[in-house]
C-alpha positions in Angstrom: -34.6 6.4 -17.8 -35.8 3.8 -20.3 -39.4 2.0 -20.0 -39.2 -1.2 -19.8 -40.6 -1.5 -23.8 -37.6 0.6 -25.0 -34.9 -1.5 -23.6 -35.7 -3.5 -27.0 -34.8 -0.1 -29.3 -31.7 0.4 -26.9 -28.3 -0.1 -28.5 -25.5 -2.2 -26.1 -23.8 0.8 -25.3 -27.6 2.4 -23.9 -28.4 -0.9 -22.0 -24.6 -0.5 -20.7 -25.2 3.0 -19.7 -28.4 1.8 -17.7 -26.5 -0.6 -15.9 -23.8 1.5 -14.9 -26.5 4.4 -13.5 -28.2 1.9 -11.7 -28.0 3.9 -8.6 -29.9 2.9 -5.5 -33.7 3.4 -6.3 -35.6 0.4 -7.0 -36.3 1.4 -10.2 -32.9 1.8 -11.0 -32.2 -1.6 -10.3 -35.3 -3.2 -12.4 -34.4 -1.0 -15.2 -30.7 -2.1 -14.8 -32.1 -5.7 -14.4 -33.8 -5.3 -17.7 -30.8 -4.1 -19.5 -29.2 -6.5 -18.6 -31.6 -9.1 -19.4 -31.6 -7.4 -22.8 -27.7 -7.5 -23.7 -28.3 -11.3 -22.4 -30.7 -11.9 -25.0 -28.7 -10.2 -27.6 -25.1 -12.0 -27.1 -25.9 -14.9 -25.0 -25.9 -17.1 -27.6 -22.9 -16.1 -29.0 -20.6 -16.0 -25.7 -21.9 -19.9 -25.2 -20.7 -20.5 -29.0 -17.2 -18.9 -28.2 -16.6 -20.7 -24.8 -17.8 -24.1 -26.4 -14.7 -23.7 -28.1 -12.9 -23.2 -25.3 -14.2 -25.0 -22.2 -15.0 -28.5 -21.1 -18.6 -29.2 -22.0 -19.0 -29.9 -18.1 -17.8 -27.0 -17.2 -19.9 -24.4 -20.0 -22.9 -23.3 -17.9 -20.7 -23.0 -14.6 -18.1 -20.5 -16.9 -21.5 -18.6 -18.7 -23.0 -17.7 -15.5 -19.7 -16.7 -13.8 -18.7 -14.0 -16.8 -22.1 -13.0 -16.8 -21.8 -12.2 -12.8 -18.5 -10.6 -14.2 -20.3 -8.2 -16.8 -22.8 -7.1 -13.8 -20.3 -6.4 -11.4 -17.6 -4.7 -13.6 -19.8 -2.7 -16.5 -20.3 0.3 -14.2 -16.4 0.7 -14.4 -15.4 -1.5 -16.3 -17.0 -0.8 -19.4 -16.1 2.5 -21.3 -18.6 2.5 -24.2 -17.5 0.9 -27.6 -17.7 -2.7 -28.5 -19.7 -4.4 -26.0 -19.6 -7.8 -27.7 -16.0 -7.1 -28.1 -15.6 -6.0 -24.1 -17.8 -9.1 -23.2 -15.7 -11.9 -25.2 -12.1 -9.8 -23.8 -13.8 -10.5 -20.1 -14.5 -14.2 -21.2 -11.0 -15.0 -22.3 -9.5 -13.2 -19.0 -12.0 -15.6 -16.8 -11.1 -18.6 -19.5 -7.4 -17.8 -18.5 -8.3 -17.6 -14.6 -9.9 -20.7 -14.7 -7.5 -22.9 -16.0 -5.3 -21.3 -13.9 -6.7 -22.5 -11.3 -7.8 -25.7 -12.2 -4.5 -26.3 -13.5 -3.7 -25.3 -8.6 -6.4 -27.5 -8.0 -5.2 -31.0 -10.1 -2.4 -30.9 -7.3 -3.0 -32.9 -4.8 -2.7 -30.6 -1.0 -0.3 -33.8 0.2 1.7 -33.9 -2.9 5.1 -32.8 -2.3 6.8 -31.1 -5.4 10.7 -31.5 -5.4 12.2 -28.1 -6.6 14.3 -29.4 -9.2 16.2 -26.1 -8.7 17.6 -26.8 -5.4 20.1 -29.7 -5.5 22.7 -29.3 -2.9 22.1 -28.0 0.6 24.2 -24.8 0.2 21.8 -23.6 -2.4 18.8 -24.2 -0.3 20.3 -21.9 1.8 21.2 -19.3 -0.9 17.6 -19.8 -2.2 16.2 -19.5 1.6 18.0 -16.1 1.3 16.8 -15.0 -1.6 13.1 -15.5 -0.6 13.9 -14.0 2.5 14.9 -10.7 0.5 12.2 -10.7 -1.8 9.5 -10.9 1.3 11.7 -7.6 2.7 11.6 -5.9 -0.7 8.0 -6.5 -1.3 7.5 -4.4 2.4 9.4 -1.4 0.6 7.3 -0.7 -2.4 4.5 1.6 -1.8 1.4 0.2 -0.3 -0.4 0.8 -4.1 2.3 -1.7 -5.9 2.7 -3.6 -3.2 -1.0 -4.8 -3.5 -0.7 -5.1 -7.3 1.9 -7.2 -7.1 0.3 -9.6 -4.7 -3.0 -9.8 -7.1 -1.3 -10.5 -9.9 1.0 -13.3 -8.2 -2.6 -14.9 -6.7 -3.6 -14.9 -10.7 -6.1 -11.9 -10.5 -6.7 -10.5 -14.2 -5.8 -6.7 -14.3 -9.6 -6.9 -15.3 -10.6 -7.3 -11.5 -7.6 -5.4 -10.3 -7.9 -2.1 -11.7 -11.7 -1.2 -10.6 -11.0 -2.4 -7.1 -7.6 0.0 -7.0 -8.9 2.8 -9.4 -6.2 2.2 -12.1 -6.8 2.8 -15.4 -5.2 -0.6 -17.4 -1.9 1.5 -18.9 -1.6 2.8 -15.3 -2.0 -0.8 -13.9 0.7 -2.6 -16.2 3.2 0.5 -16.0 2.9 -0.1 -11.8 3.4 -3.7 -12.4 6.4 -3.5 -14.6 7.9 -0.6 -12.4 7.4 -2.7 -9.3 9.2 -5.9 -10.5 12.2 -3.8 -12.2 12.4 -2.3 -8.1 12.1 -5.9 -6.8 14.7 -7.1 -8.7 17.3 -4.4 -8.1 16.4 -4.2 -4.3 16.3 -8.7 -4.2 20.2 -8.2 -6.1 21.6 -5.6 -3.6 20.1 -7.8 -0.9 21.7 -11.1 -2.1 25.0 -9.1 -3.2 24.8 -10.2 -6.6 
């Protein structure tokens, strides 16, 4: 391991490596600290430059901190050597995304009562009550692993978050995905007899 003096000489990809091995020593977390601290130093700066673009001043500091919490909790998977700065501004535009997202939920007021412009006559509330209905019994018949992607992705996680927690690598992730709503849709048609 690295002294704390040659975290300085370290590239990104080193300091990532420390990070990732921080094991469950003390020293590996001071030394992990210190990386960290280091790639902080180095693209700090930057990250605040490309979310000022991006964000409500108000909001800035709040985003920084929270992608920085990101980068600690997802570089000892997440993070498969390369272009850090690169890796660190693609997590930045998935929590940019997230957070509108659910600011965007949030604006709602919890008593407001949205009209579904898509339901117009009482027999197709019905049909649409069936429809739902089928979709909830489909979701129960995919396999427990596409099944849970599904529901991440639908409460607005990034695949990001998702594939560490499942132990999906990204292609593996979208190919679920996009396999999982092509068997929803079949199964939700043969339900509704369409």
């Amino acid at each position: 391991m690295a002294a704390e003096s040659d975290t300085g000489t370290m590239s990104d990809e080193q300091l990532a490596g420390v990070i990732a091995g921080r094991g469950e020593t003390d020293e590996g977390w001071r030394l992990a600290r210190e990386a960290c601290s280091q790639l902080y130093v180095r693209h700090a700066r930057k990250l605040l430059g490309f979310l000022s673009a991006r964000v409500h001043r108000n909001d800035l500091e709040d985003i920084h901190q929270a992608i920085w919490e990101r980068v600690w909790n997802h570089l000892p998977t997440g993070f498969h050597g390369g272009n850090f700065r690169a890796w660190l501004h693609q997590i930045a535009r998935n929590y940019i995304i997230d957070h509108s997202r659910k600011k965007r939920a949030d604006e709602l007021a919890e008593d407001y009562d949205v009209a579904d412009s898509r339901v117009g006559r009482p027999d197709e509330a019905v049909v649409e009550q069936e429809r739902r209905a089928a979709l909830s019994r489909c979701l129960e018949r995919l396999a427990e692993s596409a099944r849970l992607l599904v529901n991440a992705r639908l409460g607005g996680e990034s695949y990001d978050e998702i594939c560490p927690r499942m132990g999906l690598k990204m292609a593996q992730a979208h190919k679920l995905f996009h396999q999982a709503k092509e068997q929803l849709r079949r199964c939700v048609e043969a339900e509704s007899g369409q």
